[in-house]
N, C-alpha and C positions, 0 to 999 in steps of 0.2 A: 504494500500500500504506500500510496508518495504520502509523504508528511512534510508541513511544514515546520521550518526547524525553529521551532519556538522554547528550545529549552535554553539553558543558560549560553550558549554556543549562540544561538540562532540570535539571541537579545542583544547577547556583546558588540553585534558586528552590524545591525539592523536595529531600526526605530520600531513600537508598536505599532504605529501605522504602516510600514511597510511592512512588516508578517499579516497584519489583516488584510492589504491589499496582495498579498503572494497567496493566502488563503482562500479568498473568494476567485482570485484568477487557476490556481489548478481544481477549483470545484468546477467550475464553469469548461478548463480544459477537459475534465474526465466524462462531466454529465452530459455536456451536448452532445458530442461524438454518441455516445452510446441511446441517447433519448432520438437521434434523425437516424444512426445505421440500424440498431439493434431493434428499438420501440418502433420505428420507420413514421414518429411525428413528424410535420412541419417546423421549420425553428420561427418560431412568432415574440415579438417581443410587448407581448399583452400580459 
């Protein structure tokens, strides 16, 4: 599973706002891909 590296490693070197934004950006990388090949939805941004 990707994780974002939010432990003391990930803090040191990165702001909380950029682990939040690296966070919603590989949720977004993982779930569309599989919600348009796999689910075979439309990507709608409703």
């Amino acid at each position: 599973m990707i994780m974002v590296p939010a432990d003391r490693i990930g803090y040191t070197e990165m702001q909380v706002g950029q682990l939040k934004i690296m966070q919603e950006v590989i949720t977004l990388a993982v779930f569309v891909p599989f919600s348009v090949l796999y689910m075979q939805q439309p990507l709608k941004l409703d």
